[in-house]
C-alpha positions as CSV (number, residue, x, y, z in Angstrom):
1,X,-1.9,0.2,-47.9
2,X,-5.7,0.0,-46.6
3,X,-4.9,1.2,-43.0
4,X,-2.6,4.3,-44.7
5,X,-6.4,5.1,-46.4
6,X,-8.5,4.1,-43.8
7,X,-10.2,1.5,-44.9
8,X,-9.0,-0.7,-41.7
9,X,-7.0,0.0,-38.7
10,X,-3.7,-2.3,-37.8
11,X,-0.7,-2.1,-36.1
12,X,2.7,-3.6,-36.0
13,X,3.9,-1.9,-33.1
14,X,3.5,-3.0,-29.6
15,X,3.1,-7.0,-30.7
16,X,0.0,-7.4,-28.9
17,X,-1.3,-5.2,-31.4
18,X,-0.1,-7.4,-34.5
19,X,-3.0,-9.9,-34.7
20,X,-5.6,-7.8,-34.8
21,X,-7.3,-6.1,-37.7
22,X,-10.0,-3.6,-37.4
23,X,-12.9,-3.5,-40.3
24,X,-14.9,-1.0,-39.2
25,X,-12.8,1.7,-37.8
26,X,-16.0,4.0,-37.1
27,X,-16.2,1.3,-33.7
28,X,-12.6,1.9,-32.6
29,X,-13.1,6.1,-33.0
30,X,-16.5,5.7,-31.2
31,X,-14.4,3.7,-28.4
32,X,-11.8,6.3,-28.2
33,X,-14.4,8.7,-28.4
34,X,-16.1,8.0,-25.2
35,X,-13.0,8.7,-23.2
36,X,-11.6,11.6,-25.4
37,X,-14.4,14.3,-26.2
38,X,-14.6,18.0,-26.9
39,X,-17.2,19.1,-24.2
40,X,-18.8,21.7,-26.1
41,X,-20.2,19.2,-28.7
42,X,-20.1,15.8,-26.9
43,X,-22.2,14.4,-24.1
44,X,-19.7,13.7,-21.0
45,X,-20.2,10.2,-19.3
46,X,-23.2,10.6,-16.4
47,X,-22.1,10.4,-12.7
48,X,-23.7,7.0,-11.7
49,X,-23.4,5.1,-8.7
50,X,-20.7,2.8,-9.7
51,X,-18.2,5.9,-10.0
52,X,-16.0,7.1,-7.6
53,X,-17.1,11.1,-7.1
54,X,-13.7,12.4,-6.9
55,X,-11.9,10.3,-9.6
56,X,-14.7,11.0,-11.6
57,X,-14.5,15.1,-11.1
58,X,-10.9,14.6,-12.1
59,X,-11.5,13.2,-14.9
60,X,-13.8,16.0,-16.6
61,X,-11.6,18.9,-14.8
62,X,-8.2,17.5,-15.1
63,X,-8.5,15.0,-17.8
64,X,-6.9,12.3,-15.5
65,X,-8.6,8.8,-14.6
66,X,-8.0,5.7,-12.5
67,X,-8.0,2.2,-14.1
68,X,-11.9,1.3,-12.2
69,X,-13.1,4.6,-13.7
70,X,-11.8,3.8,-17.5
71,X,-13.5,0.3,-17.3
72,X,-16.5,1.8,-15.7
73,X,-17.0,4.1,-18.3
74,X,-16.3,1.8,-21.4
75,X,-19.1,-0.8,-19.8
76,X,-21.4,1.7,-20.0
77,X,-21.8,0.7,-23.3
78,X,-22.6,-2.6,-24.5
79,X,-20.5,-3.2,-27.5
80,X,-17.1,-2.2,-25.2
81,X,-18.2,-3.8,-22.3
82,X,-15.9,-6.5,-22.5
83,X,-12.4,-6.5,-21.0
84,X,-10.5,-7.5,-23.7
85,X,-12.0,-4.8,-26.4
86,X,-11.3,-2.0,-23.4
87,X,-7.8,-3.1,-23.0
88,X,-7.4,-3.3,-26.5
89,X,-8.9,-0.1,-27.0
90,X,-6.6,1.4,-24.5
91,X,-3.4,0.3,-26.2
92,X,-4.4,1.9,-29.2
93,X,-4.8,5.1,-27.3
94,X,-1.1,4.6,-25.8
95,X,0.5,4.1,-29.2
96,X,-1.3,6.9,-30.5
97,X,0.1,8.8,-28.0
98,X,-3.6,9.6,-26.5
99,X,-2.8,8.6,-23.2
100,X,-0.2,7.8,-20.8
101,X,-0.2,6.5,-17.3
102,X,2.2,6.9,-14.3
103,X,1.6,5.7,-10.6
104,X,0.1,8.0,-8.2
105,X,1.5,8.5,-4.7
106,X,-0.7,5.3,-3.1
107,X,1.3,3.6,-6.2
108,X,-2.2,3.2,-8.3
109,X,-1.9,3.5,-12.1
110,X,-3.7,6.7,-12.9
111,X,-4.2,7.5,-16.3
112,X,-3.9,10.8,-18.2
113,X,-5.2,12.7,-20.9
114,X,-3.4,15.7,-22.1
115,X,-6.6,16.3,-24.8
116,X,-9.1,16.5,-22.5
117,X,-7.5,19.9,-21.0
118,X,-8.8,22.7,-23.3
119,X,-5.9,23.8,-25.2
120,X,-6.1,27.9,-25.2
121,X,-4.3,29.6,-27.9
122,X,-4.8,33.3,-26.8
123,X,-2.9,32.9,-23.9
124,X,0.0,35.2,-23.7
125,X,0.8,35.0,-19.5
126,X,3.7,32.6,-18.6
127,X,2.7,30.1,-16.1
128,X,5.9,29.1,-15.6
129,X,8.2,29.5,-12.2
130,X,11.3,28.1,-13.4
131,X,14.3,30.2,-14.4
132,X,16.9,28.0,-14.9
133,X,18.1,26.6,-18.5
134,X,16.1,26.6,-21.2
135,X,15.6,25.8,-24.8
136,X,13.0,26.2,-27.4
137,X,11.2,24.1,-30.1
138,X,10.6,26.3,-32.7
139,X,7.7,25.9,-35.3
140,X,8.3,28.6,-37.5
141,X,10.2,29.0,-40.8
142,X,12.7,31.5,-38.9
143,X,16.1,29.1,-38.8
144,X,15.4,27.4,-42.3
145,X,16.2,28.2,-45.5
146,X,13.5,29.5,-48.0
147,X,14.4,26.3,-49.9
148,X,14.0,24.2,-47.6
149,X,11.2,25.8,-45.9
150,X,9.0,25.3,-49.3
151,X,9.0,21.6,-48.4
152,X,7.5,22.1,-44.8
153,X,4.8,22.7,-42.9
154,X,6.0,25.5,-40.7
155,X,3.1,26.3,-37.8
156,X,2.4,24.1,-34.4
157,X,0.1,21.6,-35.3
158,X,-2.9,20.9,-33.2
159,X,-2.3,18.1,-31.0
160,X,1.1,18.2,-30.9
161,X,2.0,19.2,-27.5
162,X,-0.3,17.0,-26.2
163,X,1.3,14.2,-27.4
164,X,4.9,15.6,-26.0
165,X,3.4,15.5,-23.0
166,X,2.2,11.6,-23.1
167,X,5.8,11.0,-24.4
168,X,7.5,12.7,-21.7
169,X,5.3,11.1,-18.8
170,X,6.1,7.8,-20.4
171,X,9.4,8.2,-20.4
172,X,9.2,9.5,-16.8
173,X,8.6,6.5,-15.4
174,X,11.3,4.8,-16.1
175,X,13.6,6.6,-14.2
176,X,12.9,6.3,-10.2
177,X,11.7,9.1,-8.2
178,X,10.1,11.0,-10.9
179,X,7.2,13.6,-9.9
180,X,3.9,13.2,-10.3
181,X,3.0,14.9,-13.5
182,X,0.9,18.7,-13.0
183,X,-1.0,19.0,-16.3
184,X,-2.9,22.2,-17.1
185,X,-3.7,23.8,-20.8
186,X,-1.1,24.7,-22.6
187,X,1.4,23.7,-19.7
188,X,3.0,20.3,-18.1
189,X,5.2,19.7,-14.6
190,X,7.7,16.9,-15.0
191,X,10.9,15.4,-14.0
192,X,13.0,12.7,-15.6
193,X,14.2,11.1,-12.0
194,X,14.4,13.2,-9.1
195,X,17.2,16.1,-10.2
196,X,15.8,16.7,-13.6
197,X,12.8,18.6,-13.1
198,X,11.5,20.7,-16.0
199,X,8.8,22.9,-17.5
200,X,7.1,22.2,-20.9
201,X,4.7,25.3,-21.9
202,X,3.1,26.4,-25.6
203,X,4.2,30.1,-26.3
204,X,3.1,31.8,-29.8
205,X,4.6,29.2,-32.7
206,X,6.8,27.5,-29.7
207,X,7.3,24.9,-27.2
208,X,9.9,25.8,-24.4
209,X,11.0,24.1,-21.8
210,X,12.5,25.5,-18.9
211,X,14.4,24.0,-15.7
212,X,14.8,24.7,-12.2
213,X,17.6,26.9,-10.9
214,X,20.7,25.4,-10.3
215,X,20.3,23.3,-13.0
216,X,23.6,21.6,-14.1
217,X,25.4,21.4,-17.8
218,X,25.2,17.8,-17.7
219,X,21.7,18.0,-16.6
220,X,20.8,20.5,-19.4
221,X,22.6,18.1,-21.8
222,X,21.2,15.2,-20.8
223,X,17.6,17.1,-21.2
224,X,17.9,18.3,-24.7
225,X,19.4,14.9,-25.5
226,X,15.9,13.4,-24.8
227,X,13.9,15.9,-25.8
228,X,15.6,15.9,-29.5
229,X,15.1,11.6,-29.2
230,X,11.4,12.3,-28.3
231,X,10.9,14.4,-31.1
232,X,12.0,12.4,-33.8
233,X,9.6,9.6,-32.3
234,X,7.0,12.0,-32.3
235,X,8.0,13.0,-36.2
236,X,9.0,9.3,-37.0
237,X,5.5,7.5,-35.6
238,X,2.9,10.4,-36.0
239,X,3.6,14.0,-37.8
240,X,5.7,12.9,-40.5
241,X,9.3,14.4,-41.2
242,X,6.9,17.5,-43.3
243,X,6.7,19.1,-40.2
244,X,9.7,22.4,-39.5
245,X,10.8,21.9,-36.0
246,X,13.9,23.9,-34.9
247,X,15.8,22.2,-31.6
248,X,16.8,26.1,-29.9
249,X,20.0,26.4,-27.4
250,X,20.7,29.4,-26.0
251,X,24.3,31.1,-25.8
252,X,26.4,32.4,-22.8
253,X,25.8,35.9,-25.5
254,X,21.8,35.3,-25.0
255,X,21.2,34.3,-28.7
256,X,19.9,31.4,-30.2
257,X,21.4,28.4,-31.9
258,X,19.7,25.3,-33.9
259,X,21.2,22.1,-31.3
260,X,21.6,19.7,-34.8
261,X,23.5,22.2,-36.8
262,X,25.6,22.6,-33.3
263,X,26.1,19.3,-32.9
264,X,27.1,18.5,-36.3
265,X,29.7,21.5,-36.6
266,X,31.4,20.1,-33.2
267,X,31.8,16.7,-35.2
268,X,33.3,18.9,-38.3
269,X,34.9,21.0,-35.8
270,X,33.9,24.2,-37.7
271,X,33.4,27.7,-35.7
272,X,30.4,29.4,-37.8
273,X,26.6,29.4,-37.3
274,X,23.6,31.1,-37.7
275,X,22.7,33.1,-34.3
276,X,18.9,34.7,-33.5
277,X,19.4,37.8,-31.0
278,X,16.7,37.5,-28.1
279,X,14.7,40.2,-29.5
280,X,13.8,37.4,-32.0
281,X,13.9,39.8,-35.2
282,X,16.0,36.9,-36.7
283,X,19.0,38.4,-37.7
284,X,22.0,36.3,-37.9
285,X,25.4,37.4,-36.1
286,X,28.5,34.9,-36.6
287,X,29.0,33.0,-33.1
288,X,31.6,31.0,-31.9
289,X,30.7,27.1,-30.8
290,X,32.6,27.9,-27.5
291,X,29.4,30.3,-26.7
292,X,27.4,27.2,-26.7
293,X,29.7,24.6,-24.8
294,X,26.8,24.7,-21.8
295,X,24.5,23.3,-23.9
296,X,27.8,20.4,-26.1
């Protein structure tokens, strides 16, 4: 009840958080705050002595930090100073899905920030090289019905992606040989293990992620499968279940499908569905589930 207003901040979740109750939760957003800031209005931490140049350059141009440099900067200040509040602090920031950390190619933990890079909503250039499968996460109210599109919140919200992409880099490692993640605005380089490689870029009102060439069905499957497990987390333990989020599949015809209502009319072994043609004027064509079986 108080934490839902405010008034304190506790969690249940990881158990190391679970004894610990925060009064004054000014002190915990001043903590994160030193880390996480928007450059244009904040003070960035001073290059001392006690930094390393080139982790510390990374940090302000790539959002990404080692473990020395995170400490360093925290004991900077008096009242985090002390190990215990920074690690402490830095859960937090993991459950919150802040910040992630993966190990870099001399095996160091290296933390990283999605945040920190500048999100930039004019773009309207692909960065991406991959032309394998794809599918889309859709914002919009486009593939609900007005009904049921009264009851959501139908636009991207800010911070969202970000928080994909600390989900997916968290996920990455537990699978071996994964990449190191490539993090720019907007965009985010990763691979689940050492076949599944993938692109994750913000596009308009959507979030698509592509693969390499060559890509496999059972790959592609195994991809969306994760990706539709992520984003219930992400709805489950952050947005809310308010937020209209269409799963997208492509078919062999080059129209779109929505994966759950797939899914669920291959368990009801029905054959019609609402199909988008790739012009994306949203007009719906009968399809067959067959024209989807890459994706089933």
């Amino acid at each position: 009840f108080f934490h839902q207003r405010g008034i304190i901040v506790y969690f249940k979740h990881p158990e190391s958080l679970r004894n610990v109750v925060v009064v004054q939760p000014q002190w915990l957003i001043d903590g994160i705050t030193k880390i996480i800031l928007d450059r244009p209005f904040h003070c960035a931490p001073k290059f001392d002595d006690t930094m390393d140049e080139e982790d510390f350059d990374r940090f302000i141009n790539e959002g990404t930090l080692s473990e020395d440099l995170l400490r360093v900067i925290w004991s900077c200040y008096p009242e985090y100073s002390e190990l215990e509040v920074q690690k402490f602090i830095k859960t937090i920031m993991e459950n919150m899905l802040l910040l992630s950390c993966y190990h870099d190619k001399y095996e160091e933990i290296t933390y990283i920030i999605p945040s920190l890079l500048r999100f930039d909503s004019e773009r309207k250039k692909s960065k991406s090289k991959y032309t394998g499968p794809h599918f889309v996460l859709d914002f919009s109210s486009e593939f609900l019905n007005p009904k049921e599109a009264r009851n959501l919140v139908c636009y991207l919200p800010f911070g969202l992606f970000e928080r994909l992409v600390c989900l997916c880099i968290t996920h990455s490692t537990v699978y071996n040989g994964s990449m190191i993640p490539e993090i720019e605005a907007n965009y985010a380089k990763l691979s689940f293990g050492v076949c599944v490689k993938f692109e994750i870029e913000v596009f308009n009102n959507t979030i698509q992620v592509l693969t390499k060439e060559g890509t496999s069905s059972k790959q592609a499957r195994f991809l969306v499968k994760t990706f539709s497990s992520i984003i219930g987390a992400i709805k489950k333990n952050w947005i809310g279940r308010k937020i209209a989020i269409s799963l997208l599949v492509p078919s062999k015809k080059g129209g779109y499908g929505e994966y759950y209502d797939l899914v669920n009319r291959r368990h009801r072994k029905t054959q019609r569905n609402k199909e988008v043609l790739p012009n994306l004027n949203r007009r719906s064509i009968i399809a067959s589930l067959s024209d989807y079986r890459f994706w089933l």
